[in-house]
C-alpha positions, 0 to 999 in steps of 0.5 A: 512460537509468537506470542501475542498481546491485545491492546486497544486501536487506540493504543496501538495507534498512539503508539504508531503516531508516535513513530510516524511524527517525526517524518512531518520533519522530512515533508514540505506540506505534511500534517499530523492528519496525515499521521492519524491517517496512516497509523489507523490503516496500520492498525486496521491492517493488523486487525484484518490478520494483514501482519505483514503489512502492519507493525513488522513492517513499518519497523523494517522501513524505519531501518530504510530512513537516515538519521537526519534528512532536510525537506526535500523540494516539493516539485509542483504546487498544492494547487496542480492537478498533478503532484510530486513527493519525494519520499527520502526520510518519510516512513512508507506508511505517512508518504502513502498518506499524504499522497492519498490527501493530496491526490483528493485535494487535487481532484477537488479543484481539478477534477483529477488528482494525481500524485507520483511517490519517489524514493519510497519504502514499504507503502502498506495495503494500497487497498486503504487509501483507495477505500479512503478516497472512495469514501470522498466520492472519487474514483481512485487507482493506486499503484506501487513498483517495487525493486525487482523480484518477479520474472516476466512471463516465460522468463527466468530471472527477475526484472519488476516487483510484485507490483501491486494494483488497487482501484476503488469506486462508490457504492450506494448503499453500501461500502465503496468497492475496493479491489486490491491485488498484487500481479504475482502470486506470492508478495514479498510479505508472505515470501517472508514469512515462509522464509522465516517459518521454513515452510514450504512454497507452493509449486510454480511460484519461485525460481532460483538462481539457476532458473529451475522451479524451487520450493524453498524459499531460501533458495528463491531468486525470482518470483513468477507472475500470476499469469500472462496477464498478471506479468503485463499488468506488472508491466503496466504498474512498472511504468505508471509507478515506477518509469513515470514518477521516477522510482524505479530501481532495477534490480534489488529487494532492498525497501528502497527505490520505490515508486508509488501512483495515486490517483483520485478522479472525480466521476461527475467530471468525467460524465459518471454522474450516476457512478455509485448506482452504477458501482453497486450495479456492476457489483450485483452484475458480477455476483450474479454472473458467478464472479466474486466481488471483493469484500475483505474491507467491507465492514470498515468504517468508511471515515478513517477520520472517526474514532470508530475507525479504530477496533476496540481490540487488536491481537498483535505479536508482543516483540513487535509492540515491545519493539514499537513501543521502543522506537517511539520512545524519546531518545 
């Protein structure tokens, strides 16, 4: 049985920062921040019971990174609308980060900002730094290609990840509306957890190596996509984050090979001069129709900047804080 101990967001916080710090060291262009800003998306993560993209995996990821790695050459210049990182030795947290500030400062002075990763590990919830840039005023579309693990559609043996997609806009009165999703049923976070319980999956989910439908999650060898159109959407994020920004790795459920978009565009400058009204009105629209809008980030403070972006309490497992606390610790 876990068990669990409460510290404060701000605690916990430090006590990320002082294990995302050292990969400004792998950056050309990395700020602390960048660092203030990843650690609070992984203490909000925490605090909405998203544990499996909180500290357990930023802990996993620090295993992914070599001991010693020189700046790699950022491919274009701050000042272009379209960006590069290459991510070797930077926590996946921190690379989201400074992707996402990129992304901004790009769309600031052309219009449109975009940011391919490479070489990445495990980024957190895409839904975060979506949020954030919806905050700013701009539309934004984050994606993230995985090592292979989920089929294609009537298919039985894996060839793209989970393949996460998250888009975010403006809203007046109101939070930015942010939809974050993954294009297979199960995440690898969750395959985790049932593989560390010993629960059962749910039926229609996994295949093993055979290609026959399999509840043990022991046994899983492919995921299934959510549908047909959960299976092109996994495409769709494979060549945006994966072909386009040069990290796609084929095969693999290693957190490494991994490749992220993110994309930041100014509405005003692409004709949406009224997009928070309409943003709230598309909302109201759906609602009314009988969709669901999203809302899971709706009560978080939109600057993740603010002191008040930080809960007072959060109810982590005390091994992975003790753990934490450990690898930040000076060696």
């Amino acid at each position: 049985m876990t068990t669990h101990t409460e510290v404060s967001g701000e605690e916990l916080a430090d006590a990320i920062g002082e294990v995302l710090a050292p990969g400004l060291a792998a950056t050309t262009g990395g700020r602390p921040a960048d660092v203030a800003l990843a650690a609070r998306w992984l203490v909000q993560a925490e605090s909405l019971g998203l544990h499996g993209f909180g500290i357990d995996m930023l802990l996993r990821d620090l295993d992914r990174l070599p001991p010693r790695v020189s700046p790699p050459a950022q491919l274009s210049s701050p000042a272009s609308a379209v960006d590069s990182i290459d991510a070797t030795g930077i926590p996946g947290p921190l690379a989201l980060a400074l992707a996402v500030r990129r992304a901004g400062e790009a769309g600031a002075q052309h219009g449109v900002g975009i940011v391919g990763v490479r070489n990445v590990g495990a980024l957190g919830v895409l839904g975060f730094g979506a949020r954030h840039l919806a905050g700013a005023g701009y539309v934004a579309l984050l994606a993230a290609q995985a090592p292979a693990m989920v089929a294609p559609w009537g298919g039985t043996a894996p060839a793209i990840g989970t393949n996460p997609l998250a888009i975010a806009a403006p809203r007046a009165n109101a939070a930015p509306l942010v939809a974050d999703f993954a294009t297979a049923p199960l995440t690898l976070a969750e395959l985790r957890e049932y593989r560390s319980s010993g629960a059962s999956l749910p039926d229609g989910v996994a295949l093993d190596a055979a290609g026959v439908a399999t509840t043990d999650a022991a046994r899983v060898a492919a995921l299934l996509p959510e549908s047909l159109l959960g299976s092109l959407g996994g495409f769709l994020v494979e060549l945006l984050a994966g072909v386009a920004v040069g990290g796609r790795t084929a095969v693999g459920e290693a957190a490494q090979g991994r490749g992220a978009l993110v994309l930041a565009l100014d509405p005003a400058a692409a004709g949406g001069a009224e997009t928070a009204v309409d943003t709230a009105q598309l909302a109201e629209d759906w609602r009314a129709a009988g969709g669901h809008v999203p809302q899971r980030f709706d009560h978080l403070p939109v600057d993740a900047t603010a002191t008040a972006a930080l809960p007072r309490h959060v109810r982590v497992s005390a091994a992975s804080y003790a753990a934490l606390r450990a690898a930040g610790a000076p060696s």
